[in-house]
C-alpha positions in Angstrom: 65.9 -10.7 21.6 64.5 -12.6 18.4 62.4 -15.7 18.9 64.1 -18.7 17.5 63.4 -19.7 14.0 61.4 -23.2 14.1 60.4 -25.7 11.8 56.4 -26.9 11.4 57.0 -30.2 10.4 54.1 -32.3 9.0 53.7 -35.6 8.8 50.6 -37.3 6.5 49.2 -41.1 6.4 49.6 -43.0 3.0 47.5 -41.7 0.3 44.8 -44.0 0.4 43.8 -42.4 3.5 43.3 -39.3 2.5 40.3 -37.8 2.1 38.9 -38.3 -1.3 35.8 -36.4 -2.9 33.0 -38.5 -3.5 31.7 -39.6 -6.6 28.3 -41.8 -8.3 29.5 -43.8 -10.5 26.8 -45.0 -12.7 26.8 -48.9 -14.7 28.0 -47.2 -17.9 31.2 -45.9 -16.5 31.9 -49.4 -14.1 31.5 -51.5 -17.3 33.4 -49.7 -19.3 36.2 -50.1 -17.2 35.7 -54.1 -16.4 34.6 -54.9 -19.9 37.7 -52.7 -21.5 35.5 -50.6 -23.6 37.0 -47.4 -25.7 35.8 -45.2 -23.2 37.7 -47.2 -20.1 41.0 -44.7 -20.1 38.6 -41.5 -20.2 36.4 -43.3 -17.1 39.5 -44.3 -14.9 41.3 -40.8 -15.5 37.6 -39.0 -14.4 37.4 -41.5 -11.1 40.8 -41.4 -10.1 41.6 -40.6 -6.6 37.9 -40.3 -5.9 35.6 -42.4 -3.0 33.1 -44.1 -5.5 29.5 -44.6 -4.4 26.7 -45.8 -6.0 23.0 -47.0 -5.4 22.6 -51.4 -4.8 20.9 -51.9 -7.9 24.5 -51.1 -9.3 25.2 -54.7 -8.8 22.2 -55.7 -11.0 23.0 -53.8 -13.6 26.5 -55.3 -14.1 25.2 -58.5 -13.8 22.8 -58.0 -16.5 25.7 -56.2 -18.6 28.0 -59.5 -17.8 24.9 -61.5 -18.9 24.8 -59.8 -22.6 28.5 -60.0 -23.1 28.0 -64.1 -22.6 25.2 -64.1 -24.8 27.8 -61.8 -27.2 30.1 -64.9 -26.9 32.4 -63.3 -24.5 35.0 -65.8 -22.9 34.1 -67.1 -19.7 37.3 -66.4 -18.5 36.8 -62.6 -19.7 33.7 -62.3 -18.3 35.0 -64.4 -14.8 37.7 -61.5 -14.4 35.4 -58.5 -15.1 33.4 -59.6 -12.3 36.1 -60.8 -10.4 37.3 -57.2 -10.9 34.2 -55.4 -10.1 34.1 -57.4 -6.7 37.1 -55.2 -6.1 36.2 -52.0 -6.7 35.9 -50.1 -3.6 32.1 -48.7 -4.1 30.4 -47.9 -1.5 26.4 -48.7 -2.5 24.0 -47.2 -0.4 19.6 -47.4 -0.5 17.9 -45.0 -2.3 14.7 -43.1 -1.2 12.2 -44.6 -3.8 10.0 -41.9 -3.7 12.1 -39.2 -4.5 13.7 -41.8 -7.4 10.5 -42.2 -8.8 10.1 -38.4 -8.5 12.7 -37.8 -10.7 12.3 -40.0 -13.1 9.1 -38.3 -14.0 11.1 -35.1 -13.9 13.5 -35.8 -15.8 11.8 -38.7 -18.0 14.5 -41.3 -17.0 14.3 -44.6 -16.1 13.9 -45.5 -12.4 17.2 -46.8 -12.3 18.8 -43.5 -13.7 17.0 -41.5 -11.3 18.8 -43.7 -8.7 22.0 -42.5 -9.4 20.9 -38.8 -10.0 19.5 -38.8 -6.4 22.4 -40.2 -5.0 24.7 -38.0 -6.3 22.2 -35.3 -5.3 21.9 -36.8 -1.7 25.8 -36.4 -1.6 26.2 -33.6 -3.8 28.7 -35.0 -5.6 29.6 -35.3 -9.4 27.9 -38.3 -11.0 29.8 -40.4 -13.6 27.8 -41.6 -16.6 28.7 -42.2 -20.3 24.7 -41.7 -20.6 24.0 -38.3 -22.1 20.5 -38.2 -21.1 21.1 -38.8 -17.7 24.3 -36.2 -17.6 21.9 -33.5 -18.9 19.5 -34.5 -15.9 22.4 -34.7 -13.7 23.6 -31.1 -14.5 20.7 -29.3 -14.3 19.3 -31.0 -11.4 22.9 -30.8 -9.3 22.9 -27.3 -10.4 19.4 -26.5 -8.6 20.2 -27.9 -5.2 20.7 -25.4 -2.2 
């Protein structure tokens, strides 16, 4: 006698809880996005369907990047819906180990707040998103050397 034929069925939550692979986004690719730069289309196709994280000073930098766009004479209604938007963004920021920043800073020879991003995205091994070249040819040889 032949076993019935049955059907797996499967049944999945909505999309936005599904896993998603991690990513560092760095201030380069966030501002390009709020501020509408030429490079926005290239960064929101590259973060797409991806958990965003990033180190706290992440906030400071696009404050700081908001500041110089005022001082650029950027509406403050422009510059009230970029940050507006960036309050938005689901980014999960996390601390950094200052120690091991600093260490690769001098590695690399970045700035301390590049070498925050690089060992996140280390920490997580995950991709890191940066429209900074010297930090993406830091990024790919040091995300290439982990274990």
């Amino acid at each position: 006698m032949k076993a019935p034929v049955r059907t797996l069925y499967i049944a999945q939550p909505p999309a936005e809880y599904q896993v998603r692979p991690p990513i560092v986004i760095d201030c380069s690719a966030i501002c390009g996005i709020l501020f509408d730069e030429p490079w926005r289309a290239e960064a929101m196709s590259r973060i797409a369907g991806r958990t965003l994280f990033a180190p706290w000073l992440l906030d400071h930098e696009v404050a700081n990047v908001a500041l110089k766009k005022h001082r650029l004479n950027w509406s403050r209604e422009s510059l009230a819906t970029a940050l507006d938007d960036y309050a938005q963004y689901p980014i999960e920021r996390r601390e950094t180990d200052v120690a091991a920043q600093c260490a690769l800073a001098d590695r690399y020879k970045l700035s301390a707040y590049d070498a925050a991003y690089l060992w996140l995205a280390a920490e997580l091994k995950a991709p890191l998103a940066t429209f900074d070249e010297k930090l993406a040819k830091a990024a790919s040889a040091h995300l290439a050397s982990l274990p």
